[in-house]
N, C-alpha and C positions, 0 to 999 in steps of 0.2 A: 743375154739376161733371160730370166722366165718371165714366159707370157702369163698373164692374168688369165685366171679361167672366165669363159662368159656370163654374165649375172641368169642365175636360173629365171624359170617362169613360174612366179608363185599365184596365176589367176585363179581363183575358182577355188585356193587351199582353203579350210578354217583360221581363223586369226588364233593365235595361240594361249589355251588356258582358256576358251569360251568352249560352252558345248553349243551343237547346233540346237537341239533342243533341251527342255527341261519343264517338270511339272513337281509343284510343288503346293497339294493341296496339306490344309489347316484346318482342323475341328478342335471343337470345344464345348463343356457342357458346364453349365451352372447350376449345382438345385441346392436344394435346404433338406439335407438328411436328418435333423432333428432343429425341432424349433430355436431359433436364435444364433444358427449358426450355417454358414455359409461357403458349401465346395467347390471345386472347381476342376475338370480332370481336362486334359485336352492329349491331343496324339498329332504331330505333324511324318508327311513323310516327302522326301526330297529327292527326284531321281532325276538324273542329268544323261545326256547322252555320250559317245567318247571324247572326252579331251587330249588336244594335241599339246605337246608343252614347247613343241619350237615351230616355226613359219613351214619347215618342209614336211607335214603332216606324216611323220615316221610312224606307223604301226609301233614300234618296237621304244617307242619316247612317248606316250600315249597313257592314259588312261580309260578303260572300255567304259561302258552303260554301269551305272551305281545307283543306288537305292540306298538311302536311309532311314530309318526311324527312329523318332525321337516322342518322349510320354514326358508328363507333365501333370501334376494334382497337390490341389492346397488346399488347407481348411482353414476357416476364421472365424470366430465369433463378430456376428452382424454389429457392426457399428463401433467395433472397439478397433485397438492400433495393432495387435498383434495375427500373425499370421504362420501359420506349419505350414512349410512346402518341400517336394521333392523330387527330382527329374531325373530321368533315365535319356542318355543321348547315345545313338548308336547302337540300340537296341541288341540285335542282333549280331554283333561285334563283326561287324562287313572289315576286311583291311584294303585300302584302297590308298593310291594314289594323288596327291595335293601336285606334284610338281615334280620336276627334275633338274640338274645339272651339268653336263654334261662337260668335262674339264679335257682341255688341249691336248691331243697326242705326245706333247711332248712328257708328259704326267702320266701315259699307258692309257690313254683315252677312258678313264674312268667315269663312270657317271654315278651320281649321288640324288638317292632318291630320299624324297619327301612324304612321310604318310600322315594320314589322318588320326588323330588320336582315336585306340579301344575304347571298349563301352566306358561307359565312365556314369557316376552316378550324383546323388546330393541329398541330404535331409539337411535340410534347415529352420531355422526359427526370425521374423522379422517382428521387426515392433517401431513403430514412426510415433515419435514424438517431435 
């Protein structure tokens, strides 16, 4: 019969779908660009270091070092329920890597990647009653 192959040594890999690092600094600004009314603009940005997406830390099943930005600004009249706002996510329209799949030789060993949604934008209007 066939021999089992020996279980690898996975000590010391990254756990998969973590980066070893990541910074993810957040600003934000409030002022009152005419009396009675109240804005808000902020900008975050999000960088991670490479992620692995299985146990055997494959280069080539990986996603490298990413960077994102993401903007954000809304106006409201002080004290009342409505609010304009609008966001920009992905700034920069980076394409990168979420994940992967990687499907059984018996299938052509294909693998099926997962990306991060393009820029993508929003104007809106709220109002809380």
């Amino acid at each position: 019969g066939a021999v089992p192959a020996p279980p690898s040594d996975l000590s010391g890999n990254q756990l998969p779908n973590i980066s070893k690092w990541s910074v993810n600094p957040d600003a934000s600004y409030r002022l009152s660009p005419v009396d009675g009314y109240e804005a808000t603009v902020g900008a975050t940005y999000a960088w991670r270091s490479r992620v692995y997406f299985n146990e055997f830390n494959e280069r080539g099943n990986s996603q490298g070092d990413v960077g994102i930005v993401n903007l954000s600004a809304s106006v409201a009249a002080a004290g009342r329920r409505w609010r304009i706002y609008g966001y920009v996510n992905n700034l920069f329209d980076r394409t990168y890597q979420l994940g992967t799949t990687v499907y059984s030789g018996l299938l052509g060993a294909e693998k099926a990647v997962n990306y991060a949604p393009p820029r993508r934008f929003a104007v809106g209007l709220s109002y809380s009653f």
